[in-house]
Structure formats: structure tokens, C-alpha cells
Short mmCIF file of the C-alpha atoms (twelve columns), coordinates in Angstrom:
data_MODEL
# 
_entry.id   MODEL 
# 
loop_
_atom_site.group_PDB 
_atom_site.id 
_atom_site.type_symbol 
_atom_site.label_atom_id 
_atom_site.label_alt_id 
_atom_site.label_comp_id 
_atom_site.label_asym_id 
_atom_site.label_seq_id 
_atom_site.Cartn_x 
_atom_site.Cartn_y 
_atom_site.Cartn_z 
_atom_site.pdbx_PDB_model_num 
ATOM 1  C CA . UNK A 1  0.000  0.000  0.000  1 
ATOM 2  C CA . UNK A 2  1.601  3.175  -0.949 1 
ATOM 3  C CA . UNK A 3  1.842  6.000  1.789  1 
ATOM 4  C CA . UNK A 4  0.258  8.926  1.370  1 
ATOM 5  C CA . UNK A 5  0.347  12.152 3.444  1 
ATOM 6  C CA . UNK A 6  -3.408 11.511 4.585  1 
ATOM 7  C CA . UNK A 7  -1.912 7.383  5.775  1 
ATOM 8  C CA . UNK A 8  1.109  7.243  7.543  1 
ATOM 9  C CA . UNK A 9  2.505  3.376  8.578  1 
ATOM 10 C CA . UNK A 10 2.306  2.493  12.403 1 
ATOM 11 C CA . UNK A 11 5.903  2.866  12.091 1 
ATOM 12 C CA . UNK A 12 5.685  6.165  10.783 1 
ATOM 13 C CA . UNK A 13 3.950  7.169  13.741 1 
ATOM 14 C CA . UNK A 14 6.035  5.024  16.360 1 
ATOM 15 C CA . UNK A 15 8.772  7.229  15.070 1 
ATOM 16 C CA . UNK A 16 7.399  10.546 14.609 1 
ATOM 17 C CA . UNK A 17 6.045  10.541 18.416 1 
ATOM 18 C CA . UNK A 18 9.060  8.503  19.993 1 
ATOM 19 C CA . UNK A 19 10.606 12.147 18.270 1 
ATOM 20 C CA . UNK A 20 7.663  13.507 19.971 1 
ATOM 21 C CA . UNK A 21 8.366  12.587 23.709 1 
ATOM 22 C CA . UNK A 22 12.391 12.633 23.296 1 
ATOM 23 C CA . UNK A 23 12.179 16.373 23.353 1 
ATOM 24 C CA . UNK A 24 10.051 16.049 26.686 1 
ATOM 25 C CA . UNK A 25 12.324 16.980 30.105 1 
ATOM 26 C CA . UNK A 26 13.649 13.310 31.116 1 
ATOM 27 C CA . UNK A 27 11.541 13.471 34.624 1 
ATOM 28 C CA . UNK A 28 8.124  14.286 33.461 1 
ATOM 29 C CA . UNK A 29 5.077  12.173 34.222 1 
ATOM 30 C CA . UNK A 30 2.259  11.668 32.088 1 
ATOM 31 C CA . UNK A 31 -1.047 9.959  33.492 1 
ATOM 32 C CA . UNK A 32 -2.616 7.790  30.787 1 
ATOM 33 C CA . UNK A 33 -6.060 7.261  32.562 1 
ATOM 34 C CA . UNK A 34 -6.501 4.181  34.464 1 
ATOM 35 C CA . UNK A 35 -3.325 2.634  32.813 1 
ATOM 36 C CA . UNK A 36 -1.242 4.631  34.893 1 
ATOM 37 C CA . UNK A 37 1.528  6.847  35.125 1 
ATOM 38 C CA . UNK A 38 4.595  6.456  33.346 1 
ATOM 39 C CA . UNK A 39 8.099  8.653  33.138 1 
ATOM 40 C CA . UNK A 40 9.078  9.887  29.487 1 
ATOM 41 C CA . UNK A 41 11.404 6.561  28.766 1 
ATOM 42 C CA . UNK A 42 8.678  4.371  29.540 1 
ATOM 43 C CA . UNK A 43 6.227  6.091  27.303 1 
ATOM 44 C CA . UNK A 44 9.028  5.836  24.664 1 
ATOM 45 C CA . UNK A 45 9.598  2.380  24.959 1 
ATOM 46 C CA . UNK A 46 5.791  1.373  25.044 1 
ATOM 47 C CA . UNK A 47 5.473  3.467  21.844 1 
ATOM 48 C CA . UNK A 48 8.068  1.222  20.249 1 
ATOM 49 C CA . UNK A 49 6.401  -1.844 21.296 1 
ATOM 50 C CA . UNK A 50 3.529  -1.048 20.155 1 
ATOM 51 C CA . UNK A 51 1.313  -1.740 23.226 1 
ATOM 52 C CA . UNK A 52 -1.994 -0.930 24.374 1 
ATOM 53 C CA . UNK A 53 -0.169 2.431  26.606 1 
ATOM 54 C CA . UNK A 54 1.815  3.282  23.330 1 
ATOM 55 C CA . UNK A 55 -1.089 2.950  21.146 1 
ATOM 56 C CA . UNK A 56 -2.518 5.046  23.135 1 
ATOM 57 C CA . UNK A 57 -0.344 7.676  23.124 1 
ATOM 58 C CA . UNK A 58 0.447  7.451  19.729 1 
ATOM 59 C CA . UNK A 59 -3.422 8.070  19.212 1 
ATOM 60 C CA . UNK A 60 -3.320 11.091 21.247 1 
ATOM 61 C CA . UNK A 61 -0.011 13.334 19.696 1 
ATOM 62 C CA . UNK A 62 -1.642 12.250 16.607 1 
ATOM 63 C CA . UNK A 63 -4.650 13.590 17.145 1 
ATOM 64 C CA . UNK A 64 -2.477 16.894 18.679 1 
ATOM 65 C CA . UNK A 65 -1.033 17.239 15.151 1 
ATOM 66 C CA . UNK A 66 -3.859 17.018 13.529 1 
ATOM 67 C CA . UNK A 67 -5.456 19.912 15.379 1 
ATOM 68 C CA . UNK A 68 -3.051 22.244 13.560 1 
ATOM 69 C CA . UNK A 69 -4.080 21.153 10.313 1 
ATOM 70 C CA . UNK A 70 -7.835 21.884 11.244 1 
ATOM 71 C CA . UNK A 71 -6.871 25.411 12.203 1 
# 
């Protein structure tokens, strides 16, 4: 399937928000509802896996992004 700017790969998106959270200070905390709270490096490295917390996440900068095209 070829990628188009509208359908980016779930690896696509692992990377761009693994670039995401990198820039993030290396002690903040982010509460992902009842999942929990998890340190920058943990968020990373369940965005790489590919889990339900990194799917997660992933779903939300996405969504971020997207506002600024809307706007």
C-alpha cells in the first residue's frame, strides 16, 4: 500500500512521536487514565512496542497534530 500524506505506517507514527516525547524533560510524568503513570522513557519504549499504553499515546499526539491542520 503506498503511503500517502493523509496514511502514515504504524511505524511512521512510532517514530514521529518517539521524536515527539524525546524532546520532553527526562523526569516528566504523564497519566494515561486508568493505565497509569509512566516517566518519558517508559512512554518511549511502550510506543516502540507497540502496546496498548503506546497505542494510546500514539493516538493522542496524533490527534495533537492534527489539530493544527484543522486550524
Amino acid at each position: 500500500m503506498p503511503k500517502t500524506a493523509n496514511s502514515l505506517r504504524d511505524e511512521d507514527v512510532r517514530k514521529l512521536v518517539t521524536a515527539r516525547l524525546s524532546v520532553l524533560s527526562e523526569d516528566t510524568i504523564i497519566s494515561v487514565g486508568s493505565e497509569g503513570s509512566f516517566s518519558r522513557d517508559e512512554l518511549i519504549k511502550h510506543v516502540q512496542t507497540g502496546d496498548k499504553v503506546g497505542s494510546k499515546i500514539a493516538e493522542i499526539e496524533m490527534e495533537w497534530l492534527r489539530s493544527f491542520k484543522q486550524n
